[in-house]
Each structure stands twice: as structure tokens, then as C-alpha cells.
C-alpha positions as CSV (number, residue, x, y, z in Angstrom):
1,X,88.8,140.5,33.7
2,X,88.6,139.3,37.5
3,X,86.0,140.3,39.9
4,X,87.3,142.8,42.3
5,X,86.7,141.8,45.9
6,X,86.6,144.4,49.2
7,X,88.6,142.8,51.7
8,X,88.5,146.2,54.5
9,X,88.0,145.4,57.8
10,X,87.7,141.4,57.5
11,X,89.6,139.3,60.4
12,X,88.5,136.2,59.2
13,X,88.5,135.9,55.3
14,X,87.6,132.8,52.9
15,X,87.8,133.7,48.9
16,X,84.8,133.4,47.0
17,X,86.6,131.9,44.5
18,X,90.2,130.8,43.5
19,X,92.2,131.7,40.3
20,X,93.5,128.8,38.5
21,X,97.1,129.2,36.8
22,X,97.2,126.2,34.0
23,X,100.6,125.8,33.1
24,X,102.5,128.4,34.2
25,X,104.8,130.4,31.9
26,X,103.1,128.8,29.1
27,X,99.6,130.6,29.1
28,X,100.0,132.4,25.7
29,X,99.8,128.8,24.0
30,X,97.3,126.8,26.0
31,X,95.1,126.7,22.7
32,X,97.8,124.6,21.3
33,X,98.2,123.1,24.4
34,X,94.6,122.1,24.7
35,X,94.9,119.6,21.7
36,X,96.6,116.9,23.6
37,X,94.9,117.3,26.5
38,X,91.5,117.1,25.0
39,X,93.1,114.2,23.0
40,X,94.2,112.7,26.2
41,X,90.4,112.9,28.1
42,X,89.1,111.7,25.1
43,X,90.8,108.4,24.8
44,X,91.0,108.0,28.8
45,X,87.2,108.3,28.6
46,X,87.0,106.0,25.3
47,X,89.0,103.2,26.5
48,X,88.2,103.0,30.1
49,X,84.2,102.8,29.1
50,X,85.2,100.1,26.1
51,X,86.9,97.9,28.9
52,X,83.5,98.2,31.3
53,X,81.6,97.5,28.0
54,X,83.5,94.3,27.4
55,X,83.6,92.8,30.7
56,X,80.0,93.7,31.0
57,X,79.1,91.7,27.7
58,X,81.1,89.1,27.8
59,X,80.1,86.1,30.1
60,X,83.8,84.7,29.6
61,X,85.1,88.0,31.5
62,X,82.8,87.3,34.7
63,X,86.1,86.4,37.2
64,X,87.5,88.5,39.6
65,X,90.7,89.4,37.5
66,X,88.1,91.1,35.0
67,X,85.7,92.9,37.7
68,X,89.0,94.1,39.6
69,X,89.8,95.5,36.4
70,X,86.4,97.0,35.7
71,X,86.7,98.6,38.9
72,X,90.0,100.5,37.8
73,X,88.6,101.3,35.0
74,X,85.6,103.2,36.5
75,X,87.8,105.0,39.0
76,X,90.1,106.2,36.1
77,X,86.6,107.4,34.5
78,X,86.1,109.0,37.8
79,X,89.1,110.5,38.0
80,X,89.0,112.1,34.1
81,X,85.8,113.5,34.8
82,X,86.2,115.1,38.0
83,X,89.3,117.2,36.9
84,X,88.3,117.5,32.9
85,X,86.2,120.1,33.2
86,X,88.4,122.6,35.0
87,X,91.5,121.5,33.0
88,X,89.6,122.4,29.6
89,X,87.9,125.4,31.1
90,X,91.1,127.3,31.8
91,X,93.3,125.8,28.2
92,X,90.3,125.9,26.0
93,X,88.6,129.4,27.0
94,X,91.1,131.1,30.1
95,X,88.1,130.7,32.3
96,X,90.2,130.2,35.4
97,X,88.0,131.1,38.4
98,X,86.4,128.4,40.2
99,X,84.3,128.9,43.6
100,X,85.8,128.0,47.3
101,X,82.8,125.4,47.5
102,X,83.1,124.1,44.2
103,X,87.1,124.0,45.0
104,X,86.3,121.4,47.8
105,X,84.0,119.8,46.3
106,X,86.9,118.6,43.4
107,X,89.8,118.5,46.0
108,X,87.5,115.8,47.9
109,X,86.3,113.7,44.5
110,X,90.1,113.8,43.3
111,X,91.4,112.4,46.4
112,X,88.6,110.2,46.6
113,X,89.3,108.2,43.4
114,X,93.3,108.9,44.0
115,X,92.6,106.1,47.2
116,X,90.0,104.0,45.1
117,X,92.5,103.1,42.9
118,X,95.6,102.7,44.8
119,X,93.1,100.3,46.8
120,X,92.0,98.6,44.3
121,X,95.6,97.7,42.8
122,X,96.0,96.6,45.6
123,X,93.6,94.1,45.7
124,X,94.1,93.2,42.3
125,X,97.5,92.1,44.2
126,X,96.0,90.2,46.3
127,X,94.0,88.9,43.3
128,X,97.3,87.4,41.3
129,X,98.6,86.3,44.7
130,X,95.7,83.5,45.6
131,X,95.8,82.9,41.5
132,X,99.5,82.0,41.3
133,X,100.0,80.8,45.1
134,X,97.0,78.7,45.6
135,X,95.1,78.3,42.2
136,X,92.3,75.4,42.9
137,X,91.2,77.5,45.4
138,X,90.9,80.6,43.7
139,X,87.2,80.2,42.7
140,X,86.0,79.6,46.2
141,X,88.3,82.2,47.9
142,X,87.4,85.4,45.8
143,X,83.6,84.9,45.1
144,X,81.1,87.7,43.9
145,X,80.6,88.0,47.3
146,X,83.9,88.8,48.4
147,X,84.1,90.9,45.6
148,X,81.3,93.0,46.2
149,X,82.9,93.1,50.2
150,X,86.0,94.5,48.5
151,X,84.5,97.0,46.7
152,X,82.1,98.5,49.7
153,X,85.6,98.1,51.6
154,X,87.5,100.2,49.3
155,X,84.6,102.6,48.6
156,X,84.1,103.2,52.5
157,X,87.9,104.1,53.2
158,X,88.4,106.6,50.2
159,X,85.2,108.2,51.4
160,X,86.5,108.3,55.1
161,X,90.1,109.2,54.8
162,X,89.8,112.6,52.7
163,X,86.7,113.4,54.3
164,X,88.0,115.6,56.9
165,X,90.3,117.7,54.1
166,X,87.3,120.2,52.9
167,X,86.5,120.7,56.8
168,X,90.3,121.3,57.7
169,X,90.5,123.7,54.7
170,X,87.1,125.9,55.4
171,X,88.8,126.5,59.1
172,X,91.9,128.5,58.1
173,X,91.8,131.8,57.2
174,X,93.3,133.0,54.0
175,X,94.9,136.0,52.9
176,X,93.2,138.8,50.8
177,X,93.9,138.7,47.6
178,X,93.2,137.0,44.8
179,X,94.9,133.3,45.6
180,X,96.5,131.6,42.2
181,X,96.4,128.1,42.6
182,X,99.4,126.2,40.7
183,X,97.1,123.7,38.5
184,X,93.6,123.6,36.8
185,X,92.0,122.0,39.8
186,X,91.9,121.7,43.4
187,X,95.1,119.8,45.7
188,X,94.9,119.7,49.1
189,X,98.8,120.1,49.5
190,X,98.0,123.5,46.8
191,X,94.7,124.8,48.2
192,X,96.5,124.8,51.9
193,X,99.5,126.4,51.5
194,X,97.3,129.6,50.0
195,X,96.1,130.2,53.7
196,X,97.3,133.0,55.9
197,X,96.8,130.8,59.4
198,X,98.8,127.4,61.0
199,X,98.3,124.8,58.7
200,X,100.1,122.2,60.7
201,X,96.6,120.3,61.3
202,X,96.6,119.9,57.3
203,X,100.2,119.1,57.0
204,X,99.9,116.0,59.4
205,X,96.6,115.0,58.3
206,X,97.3,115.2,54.8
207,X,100.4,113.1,55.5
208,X,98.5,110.7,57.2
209,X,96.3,110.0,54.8
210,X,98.7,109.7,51.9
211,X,100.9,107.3,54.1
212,X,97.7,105.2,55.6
213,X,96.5,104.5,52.1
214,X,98.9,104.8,48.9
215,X,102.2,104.1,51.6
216,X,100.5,101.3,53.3
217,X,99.1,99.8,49.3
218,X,102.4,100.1,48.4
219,X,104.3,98.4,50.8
220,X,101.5,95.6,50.9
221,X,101.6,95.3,47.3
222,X,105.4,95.3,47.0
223,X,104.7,92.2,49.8
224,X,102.7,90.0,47.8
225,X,104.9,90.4,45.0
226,X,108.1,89.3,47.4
227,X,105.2,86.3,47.7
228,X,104.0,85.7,44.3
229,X,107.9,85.3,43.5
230,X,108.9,83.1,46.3
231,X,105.6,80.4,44.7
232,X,107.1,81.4,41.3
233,X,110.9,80.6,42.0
234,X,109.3,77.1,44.0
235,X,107.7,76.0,40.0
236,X,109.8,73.4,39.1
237,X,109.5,74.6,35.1
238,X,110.6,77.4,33.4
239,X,107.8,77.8,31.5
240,X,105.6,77.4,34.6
241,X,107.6,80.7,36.2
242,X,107.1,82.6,32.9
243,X,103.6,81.7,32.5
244,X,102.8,82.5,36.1
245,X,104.8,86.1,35.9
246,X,103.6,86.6,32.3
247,X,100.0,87.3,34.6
248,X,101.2,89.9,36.4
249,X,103.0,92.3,33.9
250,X,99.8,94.1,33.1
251,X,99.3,94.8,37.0
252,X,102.8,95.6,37.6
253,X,102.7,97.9,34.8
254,X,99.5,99.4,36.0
255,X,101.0,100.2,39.4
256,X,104.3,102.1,38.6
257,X,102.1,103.8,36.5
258,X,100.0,104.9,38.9
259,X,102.6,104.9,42.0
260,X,105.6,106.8,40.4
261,X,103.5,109.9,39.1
262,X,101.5,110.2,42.7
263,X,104.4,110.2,44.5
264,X,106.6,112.6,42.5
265,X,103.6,114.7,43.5
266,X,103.4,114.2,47.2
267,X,107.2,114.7,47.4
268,X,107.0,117.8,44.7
269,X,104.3,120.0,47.3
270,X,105.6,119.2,50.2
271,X,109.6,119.4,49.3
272,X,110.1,120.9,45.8
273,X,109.4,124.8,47.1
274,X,112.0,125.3,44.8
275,X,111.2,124.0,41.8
276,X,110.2,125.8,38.6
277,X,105.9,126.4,38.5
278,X,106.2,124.3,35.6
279,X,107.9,121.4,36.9
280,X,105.4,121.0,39.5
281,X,101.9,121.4,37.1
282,X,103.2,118.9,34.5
283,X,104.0,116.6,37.6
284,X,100.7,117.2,38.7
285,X,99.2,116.5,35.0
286,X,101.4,113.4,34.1
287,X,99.6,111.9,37.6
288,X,96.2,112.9,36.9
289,X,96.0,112.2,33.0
290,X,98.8,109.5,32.6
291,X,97.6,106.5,34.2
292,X,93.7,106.6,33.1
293,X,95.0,107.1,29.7
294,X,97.5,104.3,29.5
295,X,95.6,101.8,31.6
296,X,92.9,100.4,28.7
297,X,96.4,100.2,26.5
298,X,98.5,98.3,29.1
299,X,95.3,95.8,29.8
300,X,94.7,95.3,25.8
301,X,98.0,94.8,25.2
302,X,98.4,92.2,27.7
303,X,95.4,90.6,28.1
304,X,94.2,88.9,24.8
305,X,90.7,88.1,26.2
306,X,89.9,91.6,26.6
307,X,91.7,93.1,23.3
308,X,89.6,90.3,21.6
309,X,86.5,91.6,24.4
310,X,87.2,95.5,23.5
311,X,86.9,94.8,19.3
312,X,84.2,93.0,19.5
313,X,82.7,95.7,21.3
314,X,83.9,98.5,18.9
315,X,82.2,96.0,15.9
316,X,78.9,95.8,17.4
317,X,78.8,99.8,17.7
318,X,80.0,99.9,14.4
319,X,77.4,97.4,12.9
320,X,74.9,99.5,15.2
């Protein structure tokens, strides 16, 4: 049951809370549904926390490849925790309410850590660029310190950019009612379009944000890599180029991951009104879940310092 809410005589009108669908059309099995998702958290949560672990404990790992990548991996920790709760709420016990305040509390977080890590593959771009293109000046160009600039960089322009959303959303006036939101947490691009009033303002803001972080990354990114591969094509042995590219396959990897699903989104709210309620939530859920999941598998794949890092790790907690 839903709490009945008196809407007579209101000109102005903010919800105190919002109704969360799920997966739409599916309701009647979210039970069954909740298995992999829970599965999902679990091992985003397991194997994001094992790569921290095994950078942090292993003196080998203490170069900026390795804290760029402990840096995705908290922002994919970030990222699981700020929408797990809701997600699991509405599958695992149809608890599907969540307040306005609360609503923008998540919408901010999750668009927080959406430009965290677009930011920091980018840097880790920039990280493979000065390894390949100028490697005996790696260790002097990206010191701790410039790390640690980096990071209070990226950290300062995903607070700044989505800042204003919450603001822009407590403004507009929405209708009576009781307002179903199309996933199991809080969208800008969803919560907006709920509101009876102009949302221009939120359409061009919200647009500017996506392109002034993830379009800018993207397009930066996609230039180093035109870089990386005019040094690579300049190596005068084929092994060289392989070696050299052989580098960057976890990152690459790591940013179609991450770039694909966020974009299908962005072009799904804003130009898919047609499309089935279902296309868009599982859209939404392959971009949210996806990535932190398959990030720690991608990296231990790849990397064999920290699949060696990561079971050494997962010995010690065993022996302990």
C-alpha cells in the first residue's frame, strides 16, 4: 500500500516521495530477478575492494598505472553502493518509495561518480600516453604529487558539474500524483521529465554537463590513442608495437565498457520516448552494474602483477 497524499488547493507542489518502477512489465518475478543482481553487487563490491587491497599491500604496485587503477576501482565501489540499496530494496522486498530529498541526494552521488570515472579513464589515457610516448620520463612526469593533483582535479569537477542538478530539480513544480520513476534510483534525465513546469533549464544543463565531461573525456581519450598509435606505428619492431599496445588493452577495454553503456543511456532519455519501459531500465542497469562488475576481471585478466597482487590477497584472508 502507498500513502495517500492531499494535493487540493496546491499551486506549487514537490512529492514527498517518488515511486520506483524496477523493471517494468517484469514485477511479478523480481525475486528471481534479484539473484543476479545481488550476485552482480556482490562481486562488483568483492573485486573492486581486492584490487584496493592489492595495490595497497604491495610495494611493487606503488606507480601511477596501479593508483590510477585504484582510483577506478573506488569510484566503481562508489558507484555500487550509492545505487545498491534502492535496487535491492524494490527486487528483494517491493519497497519502492524513496523520499524527494533522499531522491537528490542519489541523483547527485550517481552523477558524481558517473564523471569520477569517465575522468579518471581519462587520465589513465594520459597515463599510457607519456608511458609509451616518452617512457624515461615517465617517473619524473607523473609523480605522487601529480597524482594526488589529478585526483583533487577530478574530485573538484564531478563535485562542481552535477552540483546545480538537485537545485534545478527542487525549482520545478511537479504534478499531483504519485510520480513512477522508470528505474530503482534517481536520473536526472528521469527525475525531470516527471515535472509539470519548463524544464528547458534542465535539458541544457544536463546536456552540458554530459558533453563538458564524458563528450569532452571521450574525444580527448580517443586523441591520445590517435597519439599512442602514431609512437607505436614509429617502433621499428614488431614486437615493440605489440608490447607497447599489449598495455593498453585493459584500458581500452575499460573504456568501451564504461562509454558505450553511458551513452546508450544519454541518447535512450533524451531520444528513445518510444522505446519499450523495459528497454530503457535494462539500458540503465547494464550502465550502472556492468562496468564495476567487469572492471576487477578486465584488470586481472590483463595485468599479471595484479592477478598475482589479488591472490595473494585472497591467501592471506584465507590463512587469516
Amino acid at each position: 500500500m502507498f500513502p495517500s497524499w492531499s494535493f487540493a488547493n496546491i499551486s506549487f507542489f514537490q512529492p514527498p516521495a517518488f515511486l520506483m518502477i524496477g523493471i517494468p512489465g517484469l514485477e511479478a518475478i523480481h525475486g528471481w530477478i534479484s539473484i543476479p543482481f545481488s550476485s552482480m553487487h556482490t562481486a562488483a563490491l568483492t573485486g573492486n575492494c581486492l584490487i584496493l587491497l592489492a595495490v595497497r599491500r604491495t610495494p611493487s604496485l606503488h606507480q601511477p598505472m596501479y593508483y590510477f587503477l585504484s582510483m577506478l576501482a573506488l569510484t566503481d565501489v562508489g558507484l555500487t553502493v550509492a545505487t545498491m540499496p534502492t535496487t535491492l530494496a524494490v527486487l528483494w522486498f517491493d519497497r519502492r518509495l524513496i523520499g524527494f530529498n533522499a531522491c537528490l541526494v542519489q541523483m547527485f552521488f550517481l552523477h558524481f561518480f558517473s564523471v569520477v570515472e569517465s575522468s579518471v579513464l581519462l587520465a589513465m589515457s594520459f597515463d599510457r600516453f607519456v608511458a609509451i610516448s616518452n617512457p624515461l620520463r615517465y617517473a619524473s612526469v607523473l609523480t605522487n604529487n601529480v597524482i594526488i593533483r589529478i585526483g583533487l582535479a577530478i574530485v573538484a569537477r564531478a563535485t562542481v558539474s552535477p552540483f546545480p542538478l538537485p537545485f534545478l530539480l527542487k525549482r520545478l513544480n511537479f504534478c499531483p500524483g504519485k510520480i513512477l520513476l522508470s528505474h530503482s534510483f534517481c536520473f536526472h534525465a528521469d527525475v525531470m521529465k516527471r515535472a509539470c513546469a519548463d524544464i528547458t533549464v534542465n535539458i541544457i544543463y544536463g546536456l552540458y554537463v554530459v558533453l563538458s565531461t564524458m563528450g569532452i573525456d571521450s574525444l580527448l581519450i580517443a586523441l591520445s590513442y590517435t597519439l599512442i598509435l602514431h609512437t607505436v606505428m614509429s617502433l621499428a619492431s614488431p614486437r615493440e608495437r605489440i608490447r607497447a599496445l599489449n598495455t593498453c588493452v585493459s584500458h581500452i577495454l575499460a573504456v568501451l565498457v564504461f562509454f558505450i553503456p553511458v551513452t546508450g543511456v544519454s541518447m535512450i532519455h533524451r531520444f528513445g520516448r518510444h522505446l519499450p519501459p523495459i528497454v530503457q531500465a535494462l539500458v540503465a542497469y547494464v550502465y550502472l552494474v556492468v562496468p564495476p562488475v567487469l572492471n576487477p576481471v578486465i584488470y586481472s585478466v590483463k595485468s599479471k602483477p595484479i592477478r598475482e597482487a589479488m591472490l595473494r590477497v585472497l591467501r592471506e584472508k584465507r590463512k587469516g
